[in-house]
Backbone as ProteinMPNN parsed JSONL, in Angstrom:
{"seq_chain_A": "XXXXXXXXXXXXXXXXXXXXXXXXXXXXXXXXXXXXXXXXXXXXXXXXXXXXXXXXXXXXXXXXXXXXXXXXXXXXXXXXXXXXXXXXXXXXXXXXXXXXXXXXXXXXXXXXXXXXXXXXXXXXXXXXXXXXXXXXXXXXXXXXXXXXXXXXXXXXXXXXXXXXXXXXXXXXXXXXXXXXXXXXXXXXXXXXXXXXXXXXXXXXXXXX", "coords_chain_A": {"N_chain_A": [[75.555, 182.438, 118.03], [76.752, 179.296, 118.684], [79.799, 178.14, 119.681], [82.742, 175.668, 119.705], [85.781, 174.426, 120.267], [87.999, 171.557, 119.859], [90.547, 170.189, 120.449], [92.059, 167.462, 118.72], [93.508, 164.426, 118.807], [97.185, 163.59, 117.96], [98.342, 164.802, 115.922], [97.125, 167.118, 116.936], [94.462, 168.496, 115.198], [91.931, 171.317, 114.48], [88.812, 170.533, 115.533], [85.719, 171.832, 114.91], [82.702, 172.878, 116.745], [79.679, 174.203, 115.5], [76.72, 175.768, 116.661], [73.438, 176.626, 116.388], [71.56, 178.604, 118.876], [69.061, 179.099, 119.637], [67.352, 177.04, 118.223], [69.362, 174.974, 118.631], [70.421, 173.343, 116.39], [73.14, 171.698, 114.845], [76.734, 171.701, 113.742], [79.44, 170.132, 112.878], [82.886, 170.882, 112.182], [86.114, 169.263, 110.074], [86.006, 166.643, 112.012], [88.755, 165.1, 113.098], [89.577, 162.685, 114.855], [88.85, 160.501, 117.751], [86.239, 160.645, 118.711], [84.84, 159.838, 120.761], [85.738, 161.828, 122.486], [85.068, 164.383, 120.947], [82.262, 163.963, 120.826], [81.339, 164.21, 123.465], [81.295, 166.909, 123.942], [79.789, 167.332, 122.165], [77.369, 167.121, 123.495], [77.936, 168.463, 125.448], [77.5, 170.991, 124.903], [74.969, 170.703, 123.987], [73.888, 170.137, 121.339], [72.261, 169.632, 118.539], [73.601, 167.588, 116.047], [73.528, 168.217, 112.845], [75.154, 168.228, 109.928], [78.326, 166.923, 108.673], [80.963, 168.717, 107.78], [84.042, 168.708, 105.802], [87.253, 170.477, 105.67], [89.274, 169.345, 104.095], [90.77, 166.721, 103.223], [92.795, 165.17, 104.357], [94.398, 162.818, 106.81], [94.341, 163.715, 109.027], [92.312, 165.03, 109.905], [89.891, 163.766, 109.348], [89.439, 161.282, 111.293], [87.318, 160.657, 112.564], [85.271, 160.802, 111.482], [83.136, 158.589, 110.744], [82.239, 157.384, 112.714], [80.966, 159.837, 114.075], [79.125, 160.607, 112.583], [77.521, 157.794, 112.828], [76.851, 158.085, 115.073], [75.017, 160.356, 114.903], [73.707, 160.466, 113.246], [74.054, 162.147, 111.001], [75.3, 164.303, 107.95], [77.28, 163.716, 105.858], [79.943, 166.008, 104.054], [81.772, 167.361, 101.657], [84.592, 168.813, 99.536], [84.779, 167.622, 96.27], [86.912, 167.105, 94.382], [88.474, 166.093, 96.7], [87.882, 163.653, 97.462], [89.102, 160.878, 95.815], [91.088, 161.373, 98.158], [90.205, 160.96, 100.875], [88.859, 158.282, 100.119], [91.599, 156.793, 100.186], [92.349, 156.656, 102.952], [92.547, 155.042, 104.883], [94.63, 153.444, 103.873], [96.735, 155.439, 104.036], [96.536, 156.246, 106.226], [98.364, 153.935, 107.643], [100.611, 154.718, 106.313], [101.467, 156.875, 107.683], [101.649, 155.629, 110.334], [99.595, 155.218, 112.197], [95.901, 153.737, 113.016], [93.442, 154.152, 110.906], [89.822, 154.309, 110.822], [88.016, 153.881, 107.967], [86.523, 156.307, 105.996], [82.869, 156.989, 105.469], [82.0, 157.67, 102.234], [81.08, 161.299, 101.312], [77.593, 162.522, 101.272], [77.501, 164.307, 99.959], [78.502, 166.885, 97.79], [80.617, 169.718, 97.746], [81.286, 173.301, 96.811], [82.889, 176.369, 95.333], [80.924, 179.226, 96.589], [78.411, 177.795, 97.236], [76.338, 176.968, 100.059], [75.995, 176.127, 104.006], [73.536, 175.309, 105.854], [72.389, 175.76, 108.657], [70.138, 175.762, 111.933], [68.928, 178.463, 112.384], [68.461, 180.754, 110.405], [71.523, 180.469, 110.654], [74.386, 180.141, 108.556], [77.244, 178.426, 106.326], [79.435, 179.842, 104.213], [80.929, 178.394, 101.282], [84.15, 178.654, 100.118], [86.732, 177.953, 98.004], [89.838, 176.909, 98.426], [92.436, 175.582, 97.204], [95.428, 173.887, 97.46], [96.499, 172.895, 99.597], [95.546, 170.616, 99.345], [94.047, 168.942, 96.853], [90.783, 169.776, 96.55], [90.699, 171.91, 98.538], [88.879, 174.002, 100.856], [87.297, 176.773, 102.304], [85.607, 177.743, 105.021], [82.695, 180.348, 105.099], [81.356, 182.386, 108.506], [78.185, 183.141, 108.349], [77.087, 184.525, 110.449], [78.796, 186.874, 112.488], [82.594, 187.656, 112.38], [84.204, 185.253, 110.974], [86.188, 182.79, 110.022], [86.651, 179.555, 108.85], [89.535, 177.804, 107.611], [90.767, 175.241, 107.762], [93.609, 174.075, 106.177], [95.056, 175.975, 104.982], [95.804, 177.818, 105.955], [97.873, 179.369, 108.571], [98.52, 180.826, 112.132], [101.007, 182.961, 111.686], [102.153, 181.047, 109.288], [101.468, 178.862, 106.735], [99.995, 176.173, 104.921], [101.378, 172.98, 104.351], [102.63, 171.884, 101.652], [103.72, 169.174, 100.384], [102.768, 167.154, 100.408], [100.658, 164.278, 98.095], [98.865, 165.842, 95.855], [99.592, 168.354, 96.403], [99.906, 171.903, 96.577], [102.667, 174.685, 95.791], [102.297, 177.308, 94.857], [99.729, 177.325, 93.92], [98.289, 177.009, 96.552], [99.506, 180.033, 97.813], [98.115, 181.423, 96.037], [95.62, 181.149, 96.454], [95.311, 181.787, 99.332], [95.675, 184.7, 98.589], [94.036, 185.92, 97.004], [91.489, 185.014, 97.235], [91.328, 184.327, 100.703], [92.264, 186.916, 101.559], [90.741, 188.961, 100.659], [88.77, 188.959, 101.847], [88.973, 190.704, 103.779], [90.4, 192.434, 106.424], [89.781, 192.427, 109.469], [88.912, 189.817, 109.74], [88.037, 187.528, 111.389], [90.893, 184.02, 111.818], [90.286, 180.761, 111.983], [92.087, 178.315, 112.369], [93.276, 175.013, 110.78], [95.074, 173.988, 112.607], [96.815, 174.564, 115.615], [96.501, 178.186, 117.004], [93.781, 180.762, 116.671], [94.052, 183.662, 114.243], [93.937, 186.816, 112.694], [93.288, 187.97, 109.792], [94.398, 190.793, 108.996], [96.555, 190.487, 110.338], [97.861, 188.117, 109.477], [98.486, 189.099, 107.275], [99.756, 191.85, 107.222], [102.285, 190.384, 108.711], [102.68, 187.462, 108.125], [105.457, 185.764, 106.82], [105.327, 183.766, 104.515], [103.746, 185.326, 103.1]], "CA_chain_A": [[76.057, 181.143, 117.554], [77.674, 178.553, 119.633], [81.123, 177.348, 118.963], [83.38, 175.049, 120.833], [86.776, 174.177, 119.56], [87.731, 170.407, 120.597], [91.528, 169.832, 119.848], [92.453, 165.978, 118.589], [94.729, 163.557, 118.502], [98.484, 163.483, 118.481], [98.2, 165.611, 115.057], [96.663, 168.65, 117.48], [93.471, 169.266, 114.783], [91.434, 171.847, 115.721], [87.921, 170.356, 115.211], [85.061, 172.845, 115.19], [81.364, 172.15, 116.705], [79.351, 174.941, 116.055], [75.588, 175.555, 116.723], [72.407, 177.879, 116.312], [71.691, 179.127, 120.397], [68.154, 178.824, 119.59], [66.822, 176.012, 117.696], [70.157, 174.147, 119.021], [70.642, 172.692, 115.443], [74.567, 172.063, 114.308], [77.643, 171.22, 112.699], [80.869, 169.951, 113.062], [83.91, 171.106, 111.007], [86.91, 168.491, 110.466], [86.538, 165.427, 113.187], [90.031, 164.134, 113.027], [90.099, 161.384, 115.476], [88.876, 160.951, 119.192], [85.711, 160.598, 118.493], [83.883, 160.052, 122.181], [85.825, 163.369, 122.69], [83.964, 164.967, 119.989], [80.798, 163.519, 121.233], [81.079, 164.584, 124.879], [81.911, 167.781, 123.798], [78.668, 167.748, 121.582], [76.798, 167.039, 124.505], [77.643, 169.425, 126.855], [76.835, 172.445, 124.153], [73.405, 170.551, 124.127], [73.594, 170.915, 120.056], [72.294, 168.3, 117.227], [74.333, 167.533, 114.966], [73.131, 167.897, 111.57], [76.212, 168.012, 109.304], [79.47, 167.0, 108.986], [81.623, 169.581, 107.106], [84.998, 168.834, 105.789], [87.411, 171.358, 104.84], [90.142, 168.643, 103.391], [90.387, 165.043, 103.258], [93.911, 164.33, 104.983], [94.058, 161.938, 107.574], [94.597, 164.386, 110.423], [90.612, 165.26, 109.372], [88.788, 162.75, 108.777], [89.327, 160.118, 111.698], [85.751, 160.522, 113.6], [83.846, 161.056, 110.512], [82.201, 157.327, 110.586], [81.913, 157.401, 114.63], [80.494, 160.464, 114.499], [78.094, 160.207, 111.287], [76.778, 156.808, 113.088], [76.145, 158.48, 116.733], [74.363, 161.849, 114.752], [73.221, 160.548, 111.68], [74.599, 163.618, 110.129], [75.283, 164.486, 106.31], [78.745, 164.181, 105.453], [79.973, 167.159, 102.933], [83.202, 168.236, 101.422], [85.076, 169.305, 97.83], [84.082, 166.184, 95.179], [87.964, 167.021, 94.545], [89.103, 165.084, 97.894], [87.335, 162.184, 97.346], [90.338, 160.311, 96.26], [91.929, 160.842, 99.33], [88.705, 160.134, 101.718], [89.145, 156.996, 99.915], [92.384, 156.314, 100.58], [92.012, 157.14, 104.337], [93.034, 153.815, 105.861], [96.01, 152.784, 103.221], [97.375, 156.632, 104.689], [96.6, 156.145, 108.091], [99.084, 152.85, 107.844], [101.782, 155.254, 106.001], [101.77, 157.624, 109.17], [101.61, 154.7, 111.45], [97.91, 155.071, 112.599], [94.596, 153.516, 112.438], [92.428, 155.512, 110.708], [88.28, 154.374, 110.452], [87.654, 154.476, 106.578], [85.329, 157.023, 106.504], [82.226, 156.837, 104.148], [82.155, 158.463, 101.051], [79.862, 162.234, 101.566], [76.772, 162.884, 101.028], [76.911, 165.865, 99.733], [79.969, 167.482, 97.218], [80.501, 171.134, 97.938], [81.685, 174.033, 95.503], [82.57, 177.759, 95.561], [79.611, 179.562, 96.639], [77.34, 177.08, 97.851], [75.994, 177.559, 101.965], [75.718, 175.107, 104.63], [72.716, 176.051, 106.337], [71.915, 175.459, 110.112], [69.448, 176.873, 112.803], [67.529, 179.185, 112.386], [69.41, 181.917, 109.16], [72.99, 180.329, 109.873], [75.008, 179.015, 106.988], [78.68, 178.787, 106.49], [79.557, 180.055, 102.868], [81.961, 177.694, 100.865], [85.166, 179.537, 99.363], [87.322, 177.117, 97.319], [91.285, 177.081, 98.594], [92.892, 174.656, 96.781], [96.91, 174.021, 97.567], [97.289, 171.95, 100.526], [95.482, 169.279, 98.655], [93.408, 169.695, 95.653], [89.765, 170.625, 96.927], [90.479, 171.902, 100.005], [87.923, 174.736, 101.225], [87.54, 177.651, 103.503], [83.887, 177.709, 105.218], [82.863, 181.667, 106.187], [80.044, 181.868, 109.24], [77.47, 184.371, 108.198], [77.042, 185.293, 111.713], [80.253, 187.176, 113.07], [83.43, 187.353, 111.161], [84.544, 184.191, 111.447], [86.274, 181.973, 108.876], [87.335, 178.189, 109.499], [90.048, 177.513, 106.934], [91.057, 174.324, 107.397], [95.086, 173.787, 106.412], [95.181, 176.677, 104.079], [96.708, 179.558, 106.102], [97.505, 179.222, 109.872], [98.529, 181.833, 112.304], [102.463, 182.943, 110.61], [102.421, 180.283, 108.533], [101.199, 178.498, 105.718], [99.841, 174.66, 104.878], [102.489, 172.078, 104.088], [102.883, 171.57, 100.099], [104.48, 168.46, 99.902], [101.704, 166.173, 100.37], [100.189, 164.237, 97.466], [97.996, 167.082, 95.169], [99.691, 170.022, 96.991], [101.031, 172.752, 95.183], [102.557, 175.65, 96.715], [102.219, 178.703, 94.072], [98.216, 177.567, 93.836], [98.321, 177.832, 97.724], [99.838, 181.226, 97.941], [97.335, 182.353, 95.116], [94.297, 180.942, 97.301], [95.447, 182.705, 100.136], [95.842, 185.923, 98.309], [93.16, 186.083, 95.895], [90.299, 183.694, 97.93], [91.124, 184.946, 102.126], [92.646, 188.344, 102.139], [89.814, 190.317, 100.188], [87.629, 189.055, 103.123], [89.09, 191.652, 105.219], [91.399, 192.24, 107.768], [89.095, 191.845, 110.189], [88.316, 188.608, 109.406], [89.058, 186.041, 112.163], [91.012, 183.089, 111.047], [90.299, 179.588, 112.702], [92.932, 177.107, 111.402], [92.792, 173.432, 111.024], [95.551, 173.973, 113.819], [97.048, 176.499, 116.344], [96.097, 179.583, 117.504], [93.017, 181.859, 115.623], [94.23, 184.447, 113.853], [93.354, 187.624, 111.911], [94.052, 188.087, 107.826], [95.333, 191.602, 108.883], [97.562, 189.878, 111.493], [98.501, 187.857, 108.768], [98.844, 189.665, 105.523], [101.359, 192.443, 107.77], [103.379, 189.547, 109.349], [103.294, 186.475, 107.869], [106.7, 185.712, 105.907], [105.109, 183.298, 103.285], [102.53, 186.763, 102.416]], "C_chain_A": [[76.954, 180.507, 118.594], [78.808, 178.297, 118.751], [81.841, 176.946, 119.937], [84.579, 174.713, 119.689], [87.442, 172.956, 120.408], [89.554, 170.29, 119.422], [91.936, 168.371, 119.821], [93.269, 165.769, 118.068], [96.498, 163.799, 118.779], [98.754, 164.463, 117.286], [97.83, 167.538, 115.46], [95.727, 169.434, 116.53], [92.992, 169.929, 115.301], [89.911, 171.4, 115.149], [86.637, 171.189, 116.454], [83.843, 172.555, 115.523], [80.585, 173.666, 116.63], [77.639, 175.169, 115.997], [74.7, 176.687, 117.18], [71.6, 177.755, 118.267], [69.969, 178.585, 120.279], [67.37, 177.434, 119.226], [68.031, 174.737, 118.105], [70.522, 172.784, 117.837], [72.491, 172.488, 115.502], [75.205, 170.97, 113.732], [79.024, 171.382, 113.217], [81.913, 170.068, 112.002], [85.018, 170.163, 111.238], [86.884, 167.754, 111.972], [87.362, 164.482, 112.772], [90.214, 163.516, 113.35], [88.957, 161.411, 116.912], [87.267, 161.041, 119.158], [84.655, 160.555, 119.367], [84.504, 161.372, 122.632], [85.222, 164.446, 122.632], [82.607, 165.351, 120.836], [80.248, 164.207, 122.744], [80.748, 166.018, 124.629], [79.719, 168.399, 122.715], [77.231, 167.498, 122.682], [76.515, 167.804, 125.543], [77.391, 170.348, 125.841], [75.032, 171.851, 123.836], [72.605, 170.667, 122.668], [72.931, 169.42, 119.273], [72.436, 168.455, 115.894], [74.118, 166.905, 113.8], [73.919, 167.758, 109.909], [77.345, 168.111, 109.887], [80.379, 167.479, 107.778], [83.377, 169.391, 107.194], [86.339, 169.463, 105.091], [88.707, 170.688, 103.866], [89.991, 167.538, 104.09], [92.271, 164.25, 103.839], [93.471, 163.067, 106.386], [93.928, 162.399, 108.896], [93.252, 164.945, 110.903], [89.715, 164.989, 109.18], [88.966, 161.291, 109.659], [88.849, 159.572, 112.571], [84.896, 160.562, 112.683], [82.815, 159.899, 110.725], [81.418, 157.655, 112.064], [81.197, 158.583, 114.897], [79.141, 160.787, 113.607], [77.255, 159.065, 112.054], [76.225, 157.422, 114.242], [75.319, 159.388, 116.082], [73.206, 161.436, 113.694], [73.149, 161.771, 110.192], [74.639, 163.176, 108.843], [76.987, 164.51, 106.391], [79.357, 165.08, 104.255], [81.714, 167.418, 103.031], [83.339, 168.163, 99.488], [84.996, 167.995, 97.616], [85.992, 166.451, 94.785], [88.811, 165.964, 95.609], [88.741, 164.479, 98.07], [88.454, 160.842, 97.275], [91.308, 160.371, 97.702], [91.736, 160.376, 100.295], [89.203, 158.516, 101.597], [90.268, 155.855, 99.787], [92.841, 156.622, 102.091], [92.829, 156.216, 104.704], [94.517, 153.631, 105.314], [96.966, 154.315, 103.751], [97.519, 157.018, 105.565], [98.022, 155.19, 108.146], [100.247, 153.316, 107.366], [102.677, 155.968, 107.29], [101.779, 156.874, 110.464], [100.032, 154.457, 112.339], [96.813, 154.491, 112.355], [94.061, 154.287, 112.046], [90.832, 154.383, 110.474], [88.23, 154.524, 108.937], [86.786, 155.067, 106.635], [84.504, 156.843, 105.391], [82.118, 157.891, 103.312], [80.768, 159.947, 101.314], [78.759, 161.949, 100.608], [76.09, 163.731, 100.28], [78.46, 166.937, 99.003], [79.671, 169.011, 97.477], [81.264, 171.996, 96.927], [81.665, 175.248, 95.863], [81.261, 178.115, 95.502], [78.354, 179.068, 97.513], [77.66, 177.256, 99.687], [75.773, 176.211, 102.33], [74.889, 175.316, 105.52], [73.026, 175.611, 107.647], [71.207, 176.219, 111.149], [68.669, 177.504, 111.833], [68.118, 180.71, 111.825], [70.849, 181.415, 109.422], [73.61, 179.723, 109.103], [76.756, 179.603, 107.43], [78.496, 178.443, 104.58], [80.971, 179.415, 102.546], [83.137, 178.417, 99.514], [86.059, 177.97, 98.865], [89.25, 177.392, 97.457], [92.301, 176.119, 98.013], [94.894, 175.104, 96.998], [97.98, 173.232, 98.241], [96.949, 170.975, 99.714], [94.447, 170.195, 98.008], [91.562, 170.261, 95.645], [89.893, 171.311, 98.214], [89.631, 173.64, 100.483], [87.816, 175.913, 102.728], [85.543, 178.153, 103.832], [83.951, 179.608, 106.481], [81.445, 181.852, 106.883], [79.431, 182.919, 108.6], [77.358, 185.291, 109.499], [78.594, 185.296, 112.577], [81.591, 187.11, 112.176], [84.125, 186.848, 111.537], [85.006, 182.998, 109.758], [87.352, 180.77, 108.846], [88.209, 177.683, 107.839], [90.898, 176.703, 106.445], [92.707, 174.678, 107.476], [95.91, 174.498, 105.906], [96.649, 177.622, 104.782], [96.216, 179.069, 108.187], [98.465, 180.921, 110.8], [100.493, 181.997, 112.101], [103.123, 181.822, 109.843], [101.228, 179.544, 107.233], [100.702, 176.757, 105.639], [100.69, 174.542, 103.997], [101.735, 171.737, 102.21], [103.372, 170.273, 99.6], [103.569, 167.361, 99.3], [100.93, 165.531, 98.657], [99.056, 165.32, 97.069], [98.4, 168.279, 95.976], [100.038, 170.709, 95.977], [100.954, 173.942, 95.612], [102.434, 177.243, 96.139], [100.576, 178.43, 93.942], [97.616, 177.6, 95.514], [98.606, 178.919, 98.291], [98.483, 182.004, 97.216], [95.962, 181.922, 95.892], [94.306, 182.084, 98.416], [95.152, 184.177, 99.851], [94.528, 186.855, 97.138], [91.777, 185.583, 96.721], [89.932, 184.599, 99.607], [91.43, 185.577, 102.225], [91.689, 188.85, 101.49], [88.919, 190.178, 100.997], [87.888, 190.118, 103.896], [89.905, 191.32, 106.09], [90.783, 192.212, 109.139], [88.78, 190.304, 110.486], [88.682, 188.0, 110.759], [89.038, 184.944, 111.145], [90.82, 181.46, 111.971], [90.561, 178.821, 112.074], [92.928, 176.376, 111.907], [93.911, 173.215, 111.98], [96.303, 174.864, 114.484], [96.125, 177.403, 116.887], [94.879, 180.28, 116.529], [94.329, 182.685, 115.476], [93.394, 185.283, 113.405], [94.0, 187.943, 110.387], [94.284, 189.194, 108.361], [96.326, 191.418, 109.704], [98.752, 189.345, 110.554], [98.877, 188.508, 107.636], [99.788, 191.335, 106.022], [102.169, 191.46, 108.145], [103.584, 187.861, 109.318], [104.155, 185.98, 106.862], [106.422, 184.802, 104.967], [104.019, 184.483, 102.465], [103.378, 187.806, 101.664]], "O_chain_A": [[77.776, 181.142, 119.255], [78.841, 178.242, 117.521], [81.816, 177.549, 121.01], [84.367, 174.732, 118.476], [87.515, 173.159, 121.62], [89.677, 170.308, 118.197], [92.198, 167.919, 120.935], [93.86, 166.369, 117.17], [96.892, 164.193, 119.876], [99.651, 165.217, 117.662], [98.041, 168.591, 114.859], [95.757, 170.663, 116.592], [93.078, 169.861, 116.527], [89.694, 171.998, 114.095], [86.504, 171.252, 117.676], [83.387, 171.803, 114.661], [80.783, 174.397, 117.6], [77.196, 174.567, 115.019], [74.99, 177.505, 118.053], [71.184, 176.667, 118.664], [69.705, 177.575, 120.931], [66.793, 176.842, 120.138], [67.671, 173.576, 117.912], [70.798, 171.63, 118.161], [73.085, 173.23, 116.284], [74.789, 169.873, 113.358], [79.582, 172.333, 113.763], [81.818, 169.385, 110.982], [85.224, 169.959, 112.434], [87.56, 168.151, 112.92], [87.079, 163.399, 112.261], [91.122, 162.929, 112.761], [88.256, 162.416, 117.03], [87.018, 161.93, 119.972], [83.587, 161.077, 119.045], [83.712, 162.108, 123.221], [84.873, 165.251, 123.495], [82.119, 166.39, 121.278], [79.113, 164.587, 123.033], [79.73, 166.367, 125.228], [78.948, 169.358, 122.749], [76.111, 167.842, 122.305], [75.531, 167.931, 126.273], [76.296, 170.682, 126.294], [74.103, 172.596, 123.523], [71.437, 171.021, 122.502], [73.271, 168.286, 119.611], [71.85, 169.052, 114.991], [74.298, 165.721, 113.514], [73.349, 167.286, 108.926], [77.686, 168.75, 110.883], [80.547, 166.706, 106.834], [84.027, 169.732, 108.182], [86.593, 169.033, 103.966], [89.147, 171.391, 102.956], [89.381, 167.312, 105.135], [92.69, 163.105, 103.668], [92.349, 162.663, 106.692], [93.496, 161.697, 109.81], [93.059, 165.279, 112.072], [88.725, 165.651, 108.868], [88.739, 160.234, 109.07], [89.219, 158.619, 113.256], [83.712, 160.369, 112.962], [81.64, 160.233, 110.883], [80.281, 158.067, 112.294], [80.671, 158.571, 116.01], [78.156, 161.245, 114.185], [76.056, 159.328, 111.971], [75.015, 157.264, 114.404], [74.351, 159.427, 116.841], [72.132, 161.985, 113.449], [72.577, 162.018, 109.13], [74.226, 162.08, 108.462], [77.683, 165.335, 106.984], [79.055, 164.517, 103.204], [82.517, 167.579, 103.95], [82.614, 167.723, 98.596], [85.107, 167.187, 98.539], [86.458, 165.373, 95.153], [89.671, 165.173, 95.222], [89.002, 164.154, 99.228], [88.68, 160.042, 98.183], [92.065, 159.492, 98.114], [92.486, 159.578, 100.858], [89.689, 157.774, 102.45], [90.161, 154.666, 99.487], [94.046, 156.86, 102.166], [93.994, 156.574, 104.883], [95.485, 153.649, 106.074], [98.165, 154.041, 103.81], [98.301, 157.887, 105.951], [98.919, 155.757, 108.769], [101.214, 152.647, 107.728], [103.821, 155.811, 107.717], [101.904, 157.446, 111.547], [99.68, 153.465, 112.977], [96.512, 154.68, 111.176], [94.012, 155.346, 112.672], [91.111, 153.49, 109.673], [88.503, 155.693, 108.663], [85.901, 154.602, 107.353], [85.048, 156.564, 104.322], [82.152, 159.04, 103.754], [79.601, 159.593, 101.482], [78.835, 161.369, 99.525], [74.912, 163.944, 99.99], [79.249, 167.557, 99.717], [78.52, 169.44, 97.403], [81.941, 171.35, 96.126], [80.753, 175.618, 96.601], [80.46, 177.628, 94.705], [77.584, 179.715, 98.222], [78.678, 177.529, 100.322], [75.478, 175.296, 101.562], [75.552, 175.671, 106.495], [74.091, 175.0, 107.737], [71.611, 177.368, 111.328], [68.015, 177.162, 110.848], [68.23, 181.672, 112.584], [71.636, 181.79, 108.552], [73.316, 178.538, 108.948], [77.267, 180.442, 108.172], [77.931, 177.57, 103.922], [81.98, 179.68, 103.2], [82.886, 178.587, 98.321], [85.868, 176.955, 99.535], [89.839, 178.033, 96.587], [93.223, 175.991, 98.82], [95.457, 176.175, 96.774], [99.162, 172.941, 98.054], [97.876, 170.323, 99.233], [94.064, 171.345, 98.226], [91.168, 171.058, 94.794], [88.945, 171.156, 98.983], [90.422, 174.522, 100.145], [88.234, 175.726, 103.871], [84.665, 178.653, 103.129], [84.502, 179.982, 107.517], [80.429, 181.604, 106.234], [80.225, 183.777, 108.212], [77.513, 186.512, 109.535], [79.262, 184.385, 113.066], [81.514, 186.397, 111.175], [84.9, 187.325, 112.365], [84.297, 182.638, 108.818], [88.574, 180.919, 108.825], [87.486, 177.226, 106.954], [91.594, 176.819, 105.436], [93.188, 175.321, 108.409], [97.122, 174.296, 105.976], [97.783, 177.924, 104.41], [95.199, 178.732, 108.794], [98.908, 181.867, 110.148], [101.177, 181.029, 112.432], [104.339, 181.658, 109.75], [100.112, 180.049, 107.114], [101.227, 176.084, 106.527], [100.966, 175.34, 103.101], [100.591, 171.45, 101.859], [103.473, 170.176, 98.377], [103.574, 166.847, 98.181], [100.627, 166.482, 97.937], [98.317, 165.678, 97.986], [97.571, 169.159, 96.208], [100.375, 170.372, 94.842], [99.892, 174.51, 95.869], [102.473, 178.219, 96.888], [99.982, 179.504, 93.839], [96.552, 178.184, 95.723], [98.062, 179.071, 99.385], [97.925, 182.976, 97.725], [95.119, 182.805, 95.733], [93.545, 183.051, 98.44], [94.511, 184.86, 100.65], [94.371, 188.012, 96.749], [90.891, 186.384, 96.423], [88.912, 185.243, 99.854], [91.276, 185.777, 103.43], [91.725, 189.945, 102.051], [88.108, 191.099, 101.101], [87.04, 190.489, 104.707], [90.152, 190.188, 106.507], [91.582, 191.882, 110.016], [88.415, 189.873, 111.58], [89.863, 188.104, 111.092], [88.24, 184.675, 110.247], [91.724, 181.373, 112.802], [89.807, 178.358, 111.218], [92.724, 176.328, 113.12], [93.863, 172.049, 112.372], [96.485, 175.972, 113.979], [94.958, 177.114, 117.153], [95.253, 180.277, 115.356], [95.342, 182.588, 116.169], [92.197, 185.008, 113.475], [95.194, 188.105, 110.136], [95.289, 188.626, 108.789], [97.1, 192.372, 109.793], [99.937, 189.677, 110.562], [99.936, 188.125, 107.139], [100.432, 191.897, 105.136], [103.273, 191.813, 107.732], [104.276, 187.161, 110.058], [103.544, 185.703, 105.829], [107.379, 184.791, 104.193], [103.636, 184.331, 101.305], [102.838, 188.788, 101.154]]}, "name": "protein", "num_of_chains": 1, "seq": "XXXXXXXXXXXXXXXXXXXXXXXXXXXXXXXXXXXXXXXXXXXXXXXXXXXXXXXXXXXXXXXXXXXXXXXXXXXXXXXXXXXXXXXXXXXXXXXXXXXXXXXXXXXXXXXXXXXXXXXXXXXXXXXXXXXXXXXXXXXXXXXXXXXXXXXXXXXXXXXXXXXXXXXXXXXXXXXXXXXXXXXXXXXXXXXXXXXXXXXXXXXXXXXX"}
């Protein structure tokens, strides 16, 4: 499996491109901004980009989706939960001082359980983290142990609670119930920072 990790904006997302080696199908996780960045970036891995996978709907996440949906013609996908905030994209860009792109509404609602296929057998399996905001999602690759978790859990720390629909005792219980029975093995690739590992974290991170 390919993967490239393309950090944007002034926010420092970490937006994920990743793609089947063979059939050169793929998918991008959270495009936050920067959008010919993206693109270049999807260019030199030589991939085509068949969805766009988002693991929450803040603004730090969602501000290449259009720009990059129009260059790919991709599928846009995320929790039917973060819709409201998708759709308040722009009026929340203008809170934080930023343009944001309104992005269009997905394609495609996602739900514990359900796969995101690509290539040729890979999928990314959809776990349900709700805390930072109220659908927010943890996508695990089938190939390699690898699990992109968005704003949930980063490396000794935790996603911010304050935010409209956070809530920080149903973020602890995601974390603890949802991404540690994956294994301590697991790698963690957060919506910013450093990877981690859940046994990295679940010995040494002080919100665990």
């Amino acid at each position: 499996m390919l993967l490239k990790t393309v950090v944007v904006t002034e926010f420092m997302t970490n937006c994920f491109i990743l793609g089947d080696e063979q059939t050169k199908k793929g998918i991008v996780i959270d495009p936050g901004g920067e959008a010919e960045k993206i693109l270049r970036q999807i260019e030199a891995l030589g991939v085509e980009i068949m969805t766009i996978v988002n693991t929450h709907a803040h603004v730090d996440h969602i501000g290449a989706i259009r720009e990059i949906k129009d260059a790919t013609g991709a599928q846009v996908m995320m929790h039917r939960s973060e819709l409201p905030l998708l759709q308040a994209a722009s009026r929340m860009g203008r809170l934080f001082g930023i343009h944001v792109e309104q992005p269009p509404d997905p394609d495609r609602f996602l739900a514990e359980g359900d796969e995101v296929s690509f290539g040729d057998g890979l999928s990314l399996k959809v776990i349900e983290t709700p805390g930072h905001s109220p659908g927010g999602i943890a996508l695990v690759a089938s190939e390699g142990k690898l699990c992109f978790a968005g704003d949930t859990l980063f490396a000794g720390s935790i996603g911010r609670t304050d935010l409209p629909g956070g809530d920080y005792h149903t973020l602890i219980s995601s974390i603890k119930t949802k991404l540690l029975p994956l294994g301590d093995d697991m790698k963690v690739l957060p919506g910013h920072g450093p990877a981690t590992t859940l046994g990295a974290e679940r010995r040494h991170n002080p919100f665990l």
